[in-house]
C-alpha positions as CSV (number, residue, x, y, z in Angstrom):
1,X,85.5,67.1,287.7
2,X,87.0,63.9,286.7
3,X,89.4,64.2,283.2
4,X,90.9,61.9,281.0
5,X,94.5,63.3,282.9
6,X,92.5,62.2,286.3
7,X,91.8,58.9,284.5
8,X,95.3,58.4,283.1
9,X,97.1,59.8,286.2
10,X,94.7,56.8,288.2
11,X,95.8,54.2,285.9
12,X,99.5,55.1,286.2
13,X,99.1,55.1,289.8
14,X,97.2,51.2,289.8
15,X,100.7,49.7,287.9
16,X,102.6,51.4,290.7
17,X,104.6,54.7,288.5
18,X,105.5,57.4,290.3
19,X,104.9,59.3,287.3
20,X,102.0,61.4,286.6
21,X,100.6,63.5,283.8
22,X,99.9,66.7,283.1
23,X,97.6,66.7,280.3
24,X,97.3,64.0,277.4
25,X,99.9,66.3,275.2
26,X,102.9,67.0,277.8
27,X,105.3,65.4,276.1
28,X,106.0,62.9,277.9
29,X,106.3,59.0,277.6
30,X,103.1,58.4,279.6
31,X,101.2,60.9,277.7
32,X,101.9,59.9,274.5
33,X,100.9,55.8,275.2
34,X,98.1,57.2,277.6
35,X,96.9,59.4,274.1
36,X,97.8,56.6,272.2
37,X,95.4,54.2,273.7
38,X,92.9,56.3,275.5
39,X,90.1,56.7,272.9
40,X,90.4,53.4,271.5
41,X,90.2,51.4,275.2
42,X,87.5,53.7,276.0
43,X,85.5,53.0,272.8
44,X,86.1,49.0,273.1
45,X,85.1,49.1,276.3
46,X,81.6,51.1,275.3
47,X,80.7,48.8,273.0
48,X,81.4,45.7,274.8
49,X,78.9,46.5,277.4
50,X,75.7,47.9,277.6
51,X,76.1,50.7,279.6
52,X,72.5,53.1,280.6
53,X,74.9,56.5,280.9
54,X,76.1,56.3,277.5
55,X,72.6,55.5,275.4
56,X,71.1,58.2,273.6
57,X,68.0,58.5,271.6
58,X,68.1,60.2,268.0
59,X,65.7,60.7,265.4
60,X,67.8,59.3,262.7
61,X,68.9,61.0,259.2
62,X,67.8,59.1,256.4
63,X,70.3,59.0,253.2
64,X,69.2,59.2,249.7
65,X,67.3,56.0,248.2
66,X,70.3,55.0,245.8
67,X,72.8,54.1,248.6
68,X,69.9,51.3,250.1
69,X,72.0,48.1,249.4
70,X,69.3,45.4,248.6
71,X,67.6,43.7,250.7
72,X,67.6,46.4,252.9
73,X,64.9,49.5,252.4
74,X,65.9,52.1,254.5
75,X,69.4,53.7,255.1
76,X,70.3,56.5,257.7
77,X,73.4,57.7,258.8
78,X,75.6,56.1,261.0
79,X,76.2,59.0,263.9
80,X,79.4,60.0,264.1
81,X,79.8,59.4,267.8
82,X,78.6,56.3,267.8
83,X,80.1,52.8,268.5
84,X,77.2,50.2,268.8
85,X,73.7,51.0,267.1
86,X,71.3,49.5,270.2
87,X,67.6,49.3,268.7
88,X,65.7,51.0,266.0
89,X,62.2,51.8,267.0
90,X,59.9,51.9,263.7
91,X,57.5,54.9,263.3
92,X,54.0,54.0,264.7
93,X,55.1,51.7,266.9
94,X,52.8,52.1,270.1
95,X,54.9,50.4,272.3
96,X,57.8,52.6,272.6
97,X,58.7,51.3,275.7
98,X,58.5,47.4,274.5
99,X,59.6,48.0,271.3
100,X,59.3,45.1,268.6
101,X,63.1,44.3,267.6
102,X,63.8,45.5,264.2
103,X,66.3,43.7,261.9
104,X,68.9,46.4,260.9
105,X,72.7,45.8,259.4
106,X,75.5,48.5,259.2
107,X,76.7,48.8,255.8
108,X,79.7,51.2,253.9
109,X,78.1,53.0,250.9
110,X,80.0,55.7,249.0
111,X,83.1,55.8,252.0
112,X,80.1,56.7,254.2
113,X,78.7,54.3,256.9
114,X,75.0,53.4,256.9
115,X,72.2,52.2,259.5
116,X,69.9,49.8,256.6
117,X,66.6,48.4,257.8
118,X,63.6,46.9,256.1
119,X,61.5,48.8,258.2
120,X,61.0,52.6,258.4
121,X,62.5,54.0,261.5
122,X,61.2,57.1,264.1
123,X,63.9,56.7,266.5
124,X,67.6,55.0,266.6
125,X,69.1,54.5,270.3
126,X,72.9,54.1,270.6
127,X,76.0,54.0,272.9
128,X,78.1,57.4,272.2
129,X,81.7,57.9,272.7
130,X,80.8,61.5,273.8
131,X,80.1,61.2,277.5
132,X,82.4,63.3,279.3
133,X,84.4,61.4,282.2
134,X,82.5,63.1,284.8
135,X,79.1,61.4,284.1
136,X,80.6,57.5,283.5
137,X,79.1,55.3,285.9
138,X,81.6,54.5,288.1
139,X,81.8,50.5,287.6
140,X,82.4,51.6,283.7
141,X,85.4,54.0,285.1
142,X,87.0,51.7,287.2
143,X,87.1,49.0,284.7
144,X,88.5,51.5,282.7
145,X,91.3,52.5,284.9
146,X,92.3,49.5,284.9
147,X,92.1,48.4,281.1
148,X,94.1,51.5,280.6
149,X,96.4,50.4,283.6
150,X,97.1,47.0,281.9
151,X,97.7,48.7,278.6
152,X,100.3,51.2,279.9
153,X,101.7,48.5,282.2
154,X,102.7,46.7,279.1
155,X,103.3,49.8,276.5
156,X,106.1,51.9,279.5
157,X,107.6,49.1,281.3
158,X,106.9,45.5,279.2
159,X,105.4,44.2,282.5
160,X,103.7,41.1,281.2
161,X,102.4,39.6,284.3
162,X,101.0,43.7,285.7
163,X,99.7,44.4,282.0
164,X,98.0,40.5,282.7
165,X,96.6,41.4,286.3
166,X,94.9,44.9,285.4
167,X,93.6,43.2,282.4
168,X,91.5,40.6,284.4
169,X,90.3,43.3,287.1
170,X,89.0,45.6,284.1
171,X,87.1,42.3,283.1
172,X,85.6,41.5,286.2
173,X,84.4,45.3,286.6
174,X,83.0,44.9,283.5
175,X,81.2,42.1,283.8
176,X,79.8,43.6,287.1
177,X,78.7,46.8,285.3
178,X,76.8,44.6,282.7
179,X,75.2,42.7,285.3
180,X,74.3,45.6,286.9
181,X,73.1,47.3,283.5
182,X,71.6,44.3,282.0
């Protein structure tokens, strides 16, 4: 089973450290930047593409009718392990699996984040941050490795020109995933 300590250990390994991990809380340099950036690479990197292994249908939870900023109609709540809303599909809509787009905005209302719509809404599909390591698609983990790579390259040794290299692999598996996805 592939872990976030597999991950890290992988990207420590790509800038060329002998060093390795043993969990995300071992006290040491490594696993403090590697905690330090983990969740927040991971969640960038989520968003940015538009990856099949991380969509997941919901029926949404509408809020209460005084939190709808205007124009909007509808508000539902923003789930918490999401980081990019995909599509709303509207209730009655026969053609669930050519869905007509449906105009939708995020919104804050009362220190609470909101899904608004003009349009009343059965289902809600969006990327989660809650896929465990083991079920990434592989272009997504390798792009990963590497965008953590260049991050720790940078954060433990200052290596510009490393931190630079991993960087533009992570970008290049990325943009193979989404062409792969897309």
């Amino acid at each position: 089973m592939t872990t976030n300590v597999d991950l890290t250990n992988r990207a420590l390994a790509e800038i060329g450290t002998r060093s390795q991990i043993t969990s995300m809380t071992d006290g040491s340099q490594e696993a403090l930047y590697a905690n330090l950036l983990y969740n927040g690479l991971r969640d960038f990197l989520l968003r940015e593409g538009d990856y099949e292994f991380a969509s997941t249908p919901i029926v949404p939870t509408p809020v209460e009718v005084g939190v709808v900023p205007a124009p909007w109609l509808y508000a539902y709540a923003y789930p918490t392990d999401c980081v990019r809303v995909k599509q709303l599909i509207p209730v009655g809509d026969p053609t669930l699996l050519n869905p007509v787009p449906v105009e939708f905005n995020i919104a804050n209302s009362a220190s609470t984040r909101v899904i608004v719509t003009k349009v009343n809404t059965a289902f809600l599909i969006y990327t989660t941050n809650s896929v465990i390591e083991t079920l990434w698609d592989s272009m997504f983990t390798e792009s990963f490795v590497r965008m953590l790579a260049s991050a720790l390259a940078f954060a433990l040794e200052n290596r510009i020109e490393a931190s630079n290299a991993k960087l533009q692999e992570a970008i290049n598996f990325a943009g193979m995933a989404s062409l792969k996805d897309g």
